[in-house]
C-alpha positions in Angstrom: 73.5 87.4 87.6 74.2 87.1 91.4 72.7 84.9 94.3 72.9 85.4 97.9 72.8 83.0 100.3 72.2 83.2 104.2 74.9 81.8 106.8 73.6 78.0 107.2 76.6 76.2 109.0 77.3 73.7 106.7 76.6 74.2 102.7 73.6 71.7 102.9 71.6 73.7 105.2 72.9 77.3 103.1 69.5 78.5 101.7 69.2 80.8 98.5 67.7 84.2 99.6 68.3 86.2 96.4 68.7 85.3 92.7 69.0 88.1 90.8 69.5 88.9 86.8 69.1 91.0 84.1 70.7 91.9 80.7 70.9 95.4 79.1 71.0 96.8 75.5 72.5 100.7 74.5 72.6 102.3 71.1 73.9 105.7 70.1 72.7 107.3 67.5 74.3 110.8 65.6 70.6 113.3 65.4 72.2 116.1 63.6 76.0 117.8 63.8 77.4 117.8 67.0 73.6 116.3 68.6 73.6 112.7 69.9 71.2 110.3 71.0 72.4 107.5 73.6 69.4 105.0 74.8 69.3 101.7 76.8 66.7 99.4 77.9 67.1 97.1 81.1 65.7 94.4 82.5 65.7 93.3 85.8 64.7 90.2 87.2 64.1 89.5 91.3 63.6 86.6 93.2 64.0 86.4 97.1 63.1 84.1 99.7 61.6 84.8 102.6 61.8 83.3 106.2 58.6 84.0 108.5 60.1 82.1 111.6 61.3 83.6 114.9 60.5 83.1 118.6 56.9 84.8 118.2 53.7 82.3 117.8 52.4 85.2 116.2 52.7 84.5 113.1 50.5 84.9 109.6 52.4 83.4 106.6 53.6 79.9 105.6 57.4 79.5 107.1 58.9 80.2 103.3 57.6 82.7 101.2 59.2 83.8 97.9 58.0 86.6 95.7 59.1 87.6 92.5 59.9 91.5 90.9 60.9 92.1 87.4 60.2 95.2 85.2 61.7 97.0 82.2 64.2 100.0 82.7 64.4 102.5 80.0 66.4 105.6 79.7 68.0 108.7 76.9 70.3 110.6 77.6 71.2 113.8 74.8 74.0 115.1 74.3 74.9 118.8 72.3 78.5 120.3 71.5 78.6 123.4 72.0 81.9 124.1 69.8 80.4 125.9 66.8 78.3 128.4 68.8 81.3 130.7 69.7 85.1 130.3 70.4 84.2 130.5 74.3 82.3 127.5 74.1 84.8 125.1 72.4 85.1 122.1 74.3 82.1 122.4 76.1 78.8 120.2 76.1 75.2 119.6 77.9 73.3 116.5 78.1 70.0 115.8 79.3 69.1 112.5 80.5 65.4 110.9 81.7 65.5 107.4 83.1 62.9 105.1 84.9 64.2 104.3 88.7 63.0 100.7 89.5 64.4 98.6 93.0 63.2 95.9 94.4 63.6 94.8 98.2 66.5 92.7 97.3 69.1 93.3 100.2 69.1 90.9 103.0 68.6 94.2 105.5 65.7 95.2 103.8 63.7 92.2 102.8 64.4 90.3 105.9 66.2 92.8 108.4 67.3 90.5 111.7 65.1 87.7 111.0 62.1 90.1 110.7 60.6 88.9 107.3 59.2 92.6 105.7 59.7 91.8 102.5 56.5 89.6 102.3 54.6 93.2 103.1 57.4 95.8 100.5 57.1 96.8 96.8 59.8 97.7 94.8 60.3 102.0 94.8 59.7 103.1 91.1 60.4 106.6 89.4 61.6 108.9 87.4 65.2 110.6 87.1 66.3 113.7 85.5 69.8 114.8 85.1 71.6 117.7 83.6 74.6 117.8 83.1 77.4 120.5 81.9 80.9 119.2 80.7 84.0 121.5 80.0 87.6 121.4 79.3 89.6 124.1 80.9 93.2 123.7 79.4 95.4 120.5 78.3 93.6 117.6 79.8 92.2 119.8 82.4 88.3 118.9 82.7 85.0 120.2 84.7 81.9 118.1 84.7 79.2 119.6 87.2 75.9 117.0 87.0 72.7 118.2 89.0 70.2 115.1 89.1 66.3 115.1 90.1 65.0 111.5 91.3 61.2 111.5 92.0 60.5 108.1 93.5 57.3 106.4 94.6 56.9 103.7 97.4 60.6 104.7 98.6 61.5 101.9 101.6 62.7 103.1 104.9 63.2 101.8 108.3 60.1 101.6 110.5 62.0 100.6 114.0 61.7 103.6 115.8 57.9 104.4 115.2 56.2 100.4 115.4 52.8 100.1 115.9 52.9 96.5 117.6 55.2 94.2 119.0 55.1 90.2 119.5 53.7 89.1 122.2 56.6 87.9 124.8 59.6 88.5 122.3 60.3 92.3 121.9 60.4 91.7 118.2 58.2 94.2 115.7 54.8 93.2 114.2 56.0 92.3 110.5 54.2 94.5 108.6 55.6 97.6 110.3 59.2 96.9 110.5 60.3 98.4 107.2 57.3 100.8 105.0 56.6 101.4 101.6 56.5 105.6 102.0 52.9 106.3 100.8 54.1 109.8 98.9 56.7 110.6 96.9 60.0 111.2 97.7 62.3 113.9 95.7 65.6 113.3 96.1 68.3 116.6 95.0 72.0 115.8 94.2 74.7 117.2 92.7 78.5 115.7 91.8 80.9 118.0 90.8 83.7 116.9 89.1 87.4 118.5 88.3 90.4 116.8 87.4 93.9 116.5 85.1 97.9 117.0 84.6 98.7 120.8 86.7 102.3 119.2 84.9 103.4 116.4 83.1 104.3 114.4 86.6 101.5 115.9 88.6 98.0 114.8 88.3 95.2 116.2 90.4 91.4 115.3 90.8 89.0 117.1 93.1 85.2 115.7 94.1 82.5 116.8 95.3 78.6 115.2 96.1 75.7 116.9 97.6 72.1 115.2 98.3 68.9 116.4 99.7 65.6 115.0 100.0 62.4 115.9 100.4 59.1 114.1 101.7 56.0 115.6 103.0 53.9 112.5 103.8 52.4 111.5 107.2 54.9 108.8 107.7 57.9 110.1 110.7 60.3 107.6 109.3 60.4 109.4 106.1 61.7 112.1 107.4 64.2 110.3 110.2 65.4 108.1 107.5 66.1 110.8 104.8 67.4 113.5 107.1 70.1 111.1 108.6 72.4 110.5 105.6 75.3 112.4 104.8 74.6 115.5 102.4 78.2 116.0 102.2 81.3 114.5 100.5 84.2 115.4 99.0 87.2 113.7 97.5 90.7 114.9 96.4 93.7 113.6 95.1 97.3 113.8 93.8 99.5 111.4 92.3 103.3 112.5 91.2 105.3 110.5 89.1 108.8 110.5 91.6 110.4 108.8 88.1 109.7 107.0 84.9 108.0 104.1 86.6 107.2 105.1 90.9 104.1 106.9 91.6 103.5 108.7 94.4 99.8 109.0 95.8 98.0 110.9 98.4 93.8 110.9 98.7 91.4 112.8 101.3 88.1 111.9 102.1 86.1 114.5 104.0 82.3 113.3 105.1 79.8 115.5 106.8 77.3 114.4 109.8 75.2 111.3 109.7 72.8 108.9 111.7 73.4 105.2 111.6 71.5 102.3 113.1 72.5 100.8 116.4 72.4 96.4 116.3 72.0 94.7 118.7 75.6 92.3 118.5 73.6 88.9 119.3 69.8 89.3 118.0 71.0 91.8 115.5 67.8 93.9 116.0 68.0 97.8 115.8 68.4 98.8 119.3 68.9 102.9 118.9 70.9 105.1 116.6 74.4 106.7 116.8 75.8 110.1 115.6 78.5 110.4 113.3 80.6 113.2 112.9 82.0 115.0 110.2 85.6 113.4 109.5 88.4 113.4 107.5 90.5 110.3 106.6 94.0 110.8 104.7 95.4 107.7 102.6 99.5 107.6 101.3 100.8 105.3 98.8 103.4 104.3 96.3 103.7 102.8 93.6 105.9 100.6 91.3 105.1 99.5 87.8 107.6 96.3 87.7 107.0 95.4 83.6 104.5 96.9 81.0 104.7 92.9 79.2 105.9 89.8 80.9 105.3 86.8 79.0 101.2 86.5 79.0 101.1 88.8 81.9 100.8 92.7 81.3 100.8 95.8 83.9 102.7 94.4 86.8 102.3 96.8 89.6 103.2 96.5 92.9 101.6 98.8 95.7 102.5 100.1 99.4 99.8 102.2 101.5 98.9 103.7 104.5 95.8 104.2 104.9 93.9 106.2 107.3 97.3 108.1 108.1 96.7 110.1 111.3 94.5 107.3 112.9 91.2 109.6 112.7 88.6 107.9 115.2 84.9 107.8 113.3 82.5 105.2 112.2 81.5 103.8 109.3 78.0 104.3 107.7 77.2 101.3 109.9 77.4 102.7 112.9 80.7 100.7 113.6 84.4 101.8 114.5 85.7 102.5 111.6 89.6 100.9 111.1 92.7 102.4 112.5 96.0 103.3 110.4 96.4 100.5 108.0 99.6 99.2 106.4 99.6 97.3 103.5 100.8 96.2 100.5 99.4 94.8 96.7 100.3 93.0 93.8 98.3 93.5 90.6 98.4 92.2 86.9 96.5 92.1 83.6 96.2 89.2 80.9 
């Protein structure tokens, strides 16, 4: 369960925006020799809270409106060994999965973007996804997992801003109705992850990733295609960590994102005022660390960390459209039970 409230200055006047909740139920089930079954059922259960106030006197709805999503999330996913087919295959496997794609408008920025109350006009997107998957294990612990998913989705919610129809009277602010859409055709949504990681020896431990996204709409609507074409289509993460002795671990990540669009807000009304480009970037993180105990009493894995982050001080921005932070130092203390 979780439940968002806004920003009232005092807790009396915080209001509850979002309460959602859900609960979720997986078997797996042995077909044949080497053939499972794995499938789940979800359920999902939305409420928000909408507030249709704001400078305009154009308004059309009472000053609180609430509306209520829920709906029923099944998926399978298959999975073969390949092992007794041939020697080449050992270790290998392919899966097949099919799930139902269901979200509500349940994020303050998309319900009720800067005090612009769009969620009393959105319907949650619905779909289908199809992934395929291919999972192999080159040598020791070596492994290679390449997944390549399709999502098809229906009533996909984007950002209207930049292609409003009306504005109210006197205040600058969008007509309602227009400020996010409901796309009216499908949108088909590419991706692929690609993932490759293990022990190159027994102190040195690699992992390499790799995402990929693309999507596709063809309907009349402009901010289908601004909003898609502006995310990131590349990312890629790698890794090392190198056990220096018995218990200090050395650590060193990369984090290369390609070229996106973010939204410009406006710092006091916090209304989209333009867009910004971001770069392609590269952000290097360093760290070390120090298991202290394995058992301490009721306490268990006692480590204690020291990073840098963001090593040579790269200048980009976030997905936000803000500056992203400059070289970090930093240090962490962590513990089980």
């Amino acid at each position: 369960m979780a439940i968002l409230y806004d920003n009232g200055v005092t807790s009396e006047s915080k209001a509850e925006r979002v309460n959602r909740d859900g609960w979720y139920a997986q078997h797996e089930w042995t077909i044949i020799r080497r053939l499972d079954l794995t499938a789940g059922l979800r359920h999902e259960d939305v409420k928000i809270r909408v507030t249709n106030s704001g400078s305009s006197s154009n308004t059309f709805y009472p000053a609180i409106v609430q509306r209520n999503f829920d709906e029923f999330l099944p998926k399978s996913f298959l999975t073969y060994e390949l092992d007794d087919l041939a020697g080449a295959l050992r270790d290998t496997s392919v899966s097949v999965g099919v799930s139902k794609i269901w979200h509500a408008p349940d994020s303050h920025g998309t319900y009720n973007g800067q005090g612009i109350p769009s969620g009393i006009f959105l319907e949650p997107e619905h779909g289908i996804g199809y992934d395929f998957i291919f999972n192999r294990r080159l040598w020791n612990d070596v492994k290679f997992k390449v997944d390549y998913g399709l999502y098809e989705i229906e009533d996909y919610i984007v950002s209207n801003s930049e292609f409003d129809d009306y504005a109210a009277a006197g205040t600058g602010r969008l007509r309602y109705s227009d400020y996010k859409l409901n796309l009216t055709d499908k949108v088909r949504r590419h991706g692929v992850d690609v993932e490759l990681g293990g022990h190159l020896l027994d102190s040195l431990s690699f992992y390499l990733t790799y995402s990929w996204q693309y999507a596709v709409y063809k309907g009349p609507e402009p901010a289908g295609q601004t909003d898609l074409d502006q995310r990131a289509k590349h990312r890629v993460t790698t890794g090392l960590q190198y056990n220096l002795f018995e218990n200090t671990l050395l650590m060193a990540d990369v984090i290369h994102k390609s070229r996106e669009v973010a939204d410009v807000y406006d710092p006091v009304t916090e209304d989209v005022i333009g867009s910004t480009q971001i770069d392609p970037h590269e952000v290097v993180d360093l760290g070390v660390q120090q298991t202290l105990f394995k058992e301490w009493g009721l306490l268990k894995d006692g480590r204690l960390k020291f990073y840098v982050n963001n090593v040579f001080n790269e200048r980009y921005k976030t997905s936000d459209g803000l500056p992203a932070t400059d070289q970090v130092y930093g240090t962490a203390l962590s513990f089980g039970f």
